[in-house]
N, C-alpha and C positions, 0 to 999 in steps of 0.2 A: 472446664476447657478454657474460657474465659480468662481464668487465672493465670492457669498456664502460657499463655501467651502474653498478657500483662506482665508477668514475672518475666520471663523470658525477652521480652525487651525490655525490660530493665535492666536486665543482666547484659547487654549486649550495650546499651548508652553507657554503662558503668564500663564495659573494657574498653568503649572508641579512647583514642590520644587526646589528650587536652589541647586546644592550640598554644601555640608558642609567644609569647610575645619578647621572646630575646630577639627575632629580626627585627620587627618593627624598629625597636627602640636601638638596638645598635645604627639601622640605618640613620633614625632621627639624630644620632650621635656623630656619626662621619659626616652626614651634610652640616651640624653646629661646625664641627674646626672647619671644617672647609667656608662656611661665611666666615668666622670671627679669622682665621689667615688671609680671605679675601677681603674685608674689612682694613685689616692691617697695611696691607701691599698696596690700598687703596689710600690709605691715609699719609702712608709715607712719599707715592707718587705726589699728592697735592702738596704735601709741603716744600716742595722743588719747584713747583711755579712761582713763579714772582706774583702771583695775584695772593698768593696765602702768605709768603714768606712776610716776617715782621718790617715797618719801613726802615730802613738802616740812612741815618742823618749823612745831610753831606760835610756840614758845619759842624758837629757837634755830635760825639758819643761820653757814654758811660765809659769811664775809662777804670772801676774801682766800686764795689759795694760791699758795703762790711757790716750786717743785719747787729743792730742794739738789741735787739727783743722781738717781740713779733709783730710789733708793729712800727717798729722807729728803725731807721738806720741811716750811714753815712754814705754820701754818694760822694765820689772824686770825681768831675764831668770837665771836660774838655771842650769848651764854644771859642772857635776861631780864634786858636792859638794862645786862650785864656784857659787857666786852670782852677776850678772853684770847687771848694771844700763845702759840700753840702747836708742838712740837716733833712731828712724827712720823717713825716707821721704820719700817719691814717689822712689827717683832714689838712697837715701844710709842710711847707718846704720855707728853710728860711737857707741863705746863705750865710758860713759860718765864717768864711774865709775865702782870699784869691793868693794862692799861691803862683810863685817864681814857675815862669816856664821850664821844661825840661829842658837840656840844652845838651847834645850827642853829642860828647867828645869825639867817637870814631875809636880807633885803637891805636891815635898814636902815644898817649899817654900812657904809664906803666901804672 
């Protein structure tokens, strides 16, 4: 008799449904995009403050970058109405040259 009922729930654990773990894991999955979108929305909000955005010179921008290699290139930079042909590397910056201002014709010239 003993058996009998031994067996018999065994046979009854053997029909119950297994749990599922496709909900868990799809939820764990719709809360991922929804951080990494909210992340995103979050990242591109601060770079519109002016506390994150880069300092932009009032004297003085990069007018021209033209990469040598991956570590050398030429920088065309513009300081107070001066134009200077620049060398840079990993460890130094030399000046190469000061070029002729730019000088607007405007459109009366053909």
């Amino acid at each position: 008799m003993v058996s009998l009922v031994l067996s018999t729930t065994a046979n009854v654990e053997s029909l119950a449904p297994r749990p599922s773990y496709m909900g868990p894991v799809l939820q764990m999955l719709i809360v991922l995009v929804i951080m990494v979108a909210l992340l995103f929305v979050v990242a591109r909000l601060l770079r519109r403050l002016p506390a994150f955005r880069p300092p932009v010179g009032e004297h003085m921008r990069v007018v021209e970058r033209m990469p040598l290699g991956p570590k050398h290139q030429l920088l065309l930079v513009e300081v107070e109405g001066r134009r200077l042909l620049l060398g840079a590397s990993e460890s130094q910056i030399h000046q190469l040259a000061e070029l002729d201002p730019v000088v607007d014709h405007g459109e009366d010239e053909p």
